[in-house]
C-alpha positions in Angstrom: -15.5 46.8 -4.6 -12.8 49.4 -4.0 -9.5 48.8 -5.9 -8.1 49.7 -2.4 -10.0 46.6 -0.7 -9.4 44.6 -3.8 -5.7 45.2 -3.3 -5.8 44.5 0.5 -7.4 41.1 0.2 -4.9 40.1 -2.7 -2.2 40.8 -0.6 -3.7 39.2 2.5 -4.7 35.8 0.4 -0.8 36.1 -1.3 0.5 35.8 2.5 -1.9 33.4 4.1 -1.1 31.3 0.8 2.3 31.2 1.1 2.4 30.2 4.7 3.6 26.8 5.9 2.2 24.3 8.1 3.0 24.9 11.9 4.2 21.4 13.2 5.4 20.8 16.3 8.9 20.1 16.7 10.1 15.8 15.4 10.2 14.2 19.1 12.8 11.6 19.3 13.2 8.9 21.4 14.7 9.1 25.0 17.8 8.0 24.8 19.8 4.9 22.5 22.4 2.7 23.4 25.1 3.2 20.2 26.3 -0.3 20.6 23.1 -2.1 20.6 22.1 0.0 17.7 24.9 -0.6 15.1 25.1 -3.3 13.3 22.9 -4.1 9.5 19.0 -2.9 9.4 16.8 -4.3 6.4 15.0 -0.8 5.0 11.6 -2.5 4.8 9.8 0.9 4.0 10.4 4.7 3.1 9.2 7.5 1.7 12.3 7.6 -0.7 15.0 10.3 -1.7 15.2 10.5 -5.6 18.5 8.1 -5.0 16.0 5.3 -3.2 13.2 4.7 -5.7 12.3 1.6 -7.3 15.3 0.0 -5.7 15.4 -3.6 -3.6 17.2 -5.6 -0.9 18.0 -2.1 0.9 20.6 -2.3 3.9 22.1 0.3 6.3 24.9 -1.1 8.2 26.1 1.3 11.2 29.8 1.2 13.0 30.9 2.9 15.9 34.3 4.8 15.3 36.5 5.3 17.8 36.2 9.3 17.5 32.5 9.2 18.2 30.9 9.4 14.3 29.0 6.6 12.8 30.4 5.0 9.8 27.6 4.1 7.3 27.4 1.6 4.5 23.7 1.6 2.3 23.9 -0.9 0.2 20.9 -1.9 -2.3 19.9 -3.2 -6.0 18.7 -1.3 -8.3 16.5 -2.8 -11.4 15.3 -5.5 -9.3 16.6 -7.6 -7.1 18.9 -9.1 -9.4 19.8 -5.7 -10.8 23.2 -4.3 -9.9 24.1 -3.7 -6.6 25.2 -0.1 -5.3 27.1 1.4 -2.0 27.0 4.6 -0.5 29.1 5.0 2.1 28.5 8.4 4.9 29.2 9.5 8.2 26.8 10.4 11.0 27.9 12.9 13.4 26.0 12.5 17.0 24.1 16.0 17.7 23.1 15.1 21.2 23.3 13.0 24.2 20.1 11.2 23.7 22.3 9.7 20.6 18.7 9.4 18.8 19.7 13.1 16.5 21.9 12.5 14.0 23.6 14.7 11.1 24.1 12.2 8.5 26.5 12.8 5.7 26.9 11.1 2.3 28.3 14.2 0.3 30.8 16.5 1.4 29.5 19.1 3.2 26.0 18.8 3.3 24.7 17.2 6.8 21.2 15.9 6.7 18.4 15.6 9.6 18.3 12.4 10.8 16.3 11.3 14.0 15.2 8.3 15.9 11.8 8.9 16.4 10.6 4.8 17.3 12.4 2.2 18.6 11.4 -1.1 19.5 12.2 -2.0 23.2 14.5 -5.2 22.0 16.1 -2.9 19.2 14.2 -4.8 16.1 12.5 -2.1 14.3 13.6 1.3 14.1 11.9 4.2 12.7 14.0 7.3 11.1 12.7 10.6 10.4 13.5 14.2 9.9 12.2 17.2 10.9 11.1 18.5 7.7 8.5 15.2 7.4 9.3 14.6 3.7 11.7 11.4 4.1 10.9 8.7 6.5 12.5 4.9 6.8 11.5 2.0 9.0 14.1 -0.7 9.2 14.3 -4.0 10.7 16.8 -6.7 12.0 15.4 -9.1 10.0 13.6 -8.4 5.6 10.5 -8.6 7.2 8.2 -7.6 10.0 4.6 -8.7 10.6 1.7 -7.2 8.5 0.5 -5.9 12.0 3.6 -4.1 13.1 3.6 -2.3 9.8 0.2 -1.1 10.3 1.4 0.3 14.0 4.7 1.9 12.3 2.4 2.9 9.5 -0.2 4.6 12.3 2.8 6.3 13.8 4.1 7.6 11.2 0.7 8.9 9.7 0.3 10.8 13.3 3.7 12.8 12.9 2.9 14.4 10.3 3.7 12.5 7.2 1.8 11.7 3.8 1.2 8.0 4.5 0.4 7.7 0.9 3.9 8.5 -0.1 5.3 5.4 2.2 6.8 2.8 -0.1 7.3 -0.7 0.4 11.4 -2.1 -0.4 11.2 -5.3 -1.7 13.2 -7.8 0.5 13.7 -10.6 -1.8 16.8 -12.9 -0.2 18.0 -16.3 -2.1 19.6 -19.0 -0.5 
């Protein structure tokens, strides 16, 4: 083979390697009502930012400020569920009038994606996402949801795009 050719198809496999996956754009849902939406969700799976592994008893607790943002408290053990608890409080800023796109921000001045891409008719279970695919959380009303729902969540999620295998369980684990 020609070092020419040889060159040429180096070069070619060095681009096609380095391209990305086309996706199609995250779809969000078509519209959510703020009010009905705020208040504490159980995280009952992700796939987890390096601040969200191994940890238990996750919760995201959403207010409605009066200027429009979204105050949020996530609050969680880590080391167990009798481990110590942690906070992290952020702000979401509303990116549309659908209310389901969200720039959420923990740290100053980073803004993350953050869409509503299921939710259940009677607001029970919720499914986040970003655009990007690599972080994904369902979160319920309640620290657990029916083996069946989490096999539908688990199907939608798997049909967006995402690497199912990387979906965690959070352990809910609540004494009285």
């Amino acid at each position: 083979m020609s070092s020419k050719l040889t060159l040429w198809l180096s070069g070619l496999l060095m681009l096609t390697g380095c391209q990305q996956v086309v996706r199609p754009p995250m779809s969000t849902v078509k519209q959510v009502d703020l009010k009905r939406f705020m208040g504490s969700w159980y995280v009952i799976a992700s796939i987890p930012t390096f601040l969200e592994k191994d940890i238990s008893n996750a919760i995201e607790t959403y207010h409605l400020n009066s200027d429009g943002t979204v105050q949020t408290v996530f609050t969680y053990h880590v080391d167990g569920v009798n481990g110590p608890l942690k906070k992290m409080t952020g702000k979401a800023f509303i990116q549309d009038t659908s209310h389901a796109k969200w720039a959420m921000q923990f740290i100053w001045p980073i803004k993350a994606d953050y869409r509503i891409v299921y939710l259940a008719e009677d607001y029970s279970v919720v499914i986040v996402g970003r655009e990007k695919r690599d972080y994904v959380w369902v979160m319920a009303r309640t620290p657990s949801i029916s083996q069946s729902d989490y096999a539908t969540m688990q199907g939608y999620i798997k049909s967006w795009g995402y690497d199912i295998e990387k979906l965690k369980m959070v352990p809910q684990v609540w004494t009285k």
